[in-house]
C-alpha positions, 0 to 999 in steps of 0.5 A: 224607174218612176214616170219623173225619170222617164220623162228625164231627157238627155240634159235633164229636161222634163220631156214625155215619153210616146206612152205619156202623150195626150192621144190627139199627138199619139195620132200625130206623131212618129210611133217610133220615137219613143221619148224626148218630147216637150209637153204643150206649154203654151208659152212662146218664151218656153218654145224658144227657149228650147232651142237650146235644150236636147229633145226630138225636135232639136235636130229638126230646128237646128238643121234649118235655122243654121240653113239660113244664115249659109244660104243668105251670105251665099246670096249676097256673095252671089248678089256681089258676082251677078252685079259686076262680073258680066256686063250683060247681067241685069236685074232680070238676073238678080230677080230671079235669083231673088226668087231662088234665095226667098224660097230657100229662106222662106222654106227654112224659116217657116220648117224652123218655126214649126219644129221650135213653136209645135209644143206651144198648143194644138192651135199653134202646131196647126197654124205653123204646119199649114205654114210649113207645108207653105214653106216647101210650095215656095222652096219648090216654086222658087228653085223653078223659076231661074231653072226655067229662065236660064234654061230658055234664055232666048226663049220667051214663049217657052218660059212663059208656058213653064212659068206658068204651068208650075204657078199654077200647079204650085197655087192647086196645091196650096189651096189644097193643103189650106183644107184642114183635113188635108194636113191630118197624118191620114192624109200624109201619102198624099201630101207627100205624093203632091210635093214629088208631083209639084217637085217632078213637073220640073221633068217636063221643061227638062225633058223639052230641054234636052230634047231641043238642045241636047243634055249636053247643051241643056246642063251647059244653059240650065244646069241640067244635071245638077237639077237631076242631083237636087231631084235625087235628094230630094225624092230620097229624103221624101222617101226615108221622111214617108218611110220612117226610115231608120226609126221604124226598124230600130224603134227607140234608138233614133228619138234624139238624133238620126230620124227620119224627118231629121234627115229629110232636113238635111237632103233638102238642104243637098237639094237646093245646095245642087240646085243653087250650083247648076243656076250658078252654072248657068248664070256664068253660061248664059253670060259668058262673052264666049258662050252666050247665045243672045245678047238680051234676054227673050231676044 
């Protein structure tokens, strides 16, 4: 076979095998996958144009971009509800979904970025990682916020302290992930450990939940079991995505389809899916004429 038919992917598209990349990327990259990528061409056009082109990075774009429009049209359907369904509901509802649905988008968006622009030059694949990992600060402060305001919904004291905590466990790792350095793959088994620590802070308001008003009453208030679904999800996609998991068994028989970043994609959509229906949950709870404990929020 000559070096033109291997670099041949599954639409006939010239892409590089794991053998023809430059090494600053073998050092980057998942040893596992063996072919279908796209070689640097700087050019934003050529970037975007594959999208629509079969390589290893194609799930990864497609996964999250569909994610968008989903996400946004179950925000306005939800924006319809919040608005009219309950005479108590006001902007403090539609704000904090607000922060929910910015935080879905944004992380989608900024994944999606990356994965479609990485092959323009090394400049580009790090400006948009940086972005990326920013993406996913954003998703895990975002889904937080609602969490916390239905949670303690009559009280004010308890949801400014957890607000709080995870503002500011949330600016520590931006400003570390900011550090060049800490985006190299060496530094990978930390940033990972940093987003479950960020992701798992969420235990703390959980846990002073249930304690203080049951499981039972804190999954009817905050959606506390469907915080539990999204928190599986997501720490099982952390997992396979740090693991290399199925690639590194099989090397060679997931590069297009099947990765494990490809299914880290799709456990966090799962994850903020679980997370968007236990606010929902709440939302209804808080407001419900029958169930709600107080008349305005913090009263």
């Amino acid at each position: 076979m000559t070096e033109k038919q291997q670099r041949r992917d599954l639409d006939g598209r010239t892409t590089l095998t794991w053998s023809q990349l430059p090494e600053i990327w073998r050092r980057r990259d998942n040893i596992h996958l063996l072919r279908g990528y796209r070689p640097l061409n700087e050019s934003y056009t050529q970037c975007l144009a594959s999208l629509f082109h079969i390589h290893n990075e194609t799930v990864n774009i497609w996964t999250h971009l569909l994610g968008i429009p989903l996400f946004l049209l179950s925000g306005f359907h939800l924006w319809m509800i919040v608005s009219t369904q309950y005479s108590s509901s006001s902007n403090h509802d539609i704000v904090v979904f607000g922060c929910f649905f910015a935080g879905v988008t944004i992380c989608l968006s900024l994944s999606t970025a990356f994965h479609t622009f990485s092959a323009h030059s090394k400049d580009a694949h790090d400006h948009f990682l940086l972005l990326d990992f920013m993406g996913i600060l954003a998703l895990i402060a975002g889904s937080w916020i609602p969490g916390i305001y239905y949670g303690f919904y009559c009280h004010s004291t308890a949801s400014q302290i957890y607000w709080s905590m995870i503002c500011t466990i949330t600016t520590i790792c931006a400003m570390v992930i900011a550090i060049p350095y800490c985006r190299t793959p060496a530094w990978k088994p930390f940033r990972t450990s940093m987003f479950i620590t960020l992701g798992l802070s969420g235990i703390i308001p959980m846990t002073y939940a249930a304690y203080t008003f049951g499981i039972a009453q804190a999954n009817l208030q905050m959606g506390w079991k469907y915080i539990i679904l999204e928190g599986i999800f997501y720490l099982c996609g952390a997992v396979i995505y740090a693991c290399r998991i199925p690639e590194r068994w099989y090397p060679g028989k997931f590069d297009i389809v099947g990765a494990s970043h490809q299914w880290f994609h799709v456990f966090v959509l799962m994850g903020a899916g679980a997370h968007l229906m236990g606010i929902v949950r709440a939302f209804r709870y808080n407001h419900h004429p029958f169930t709600r404990m107080c008349e305005h929020f913090w009263a």
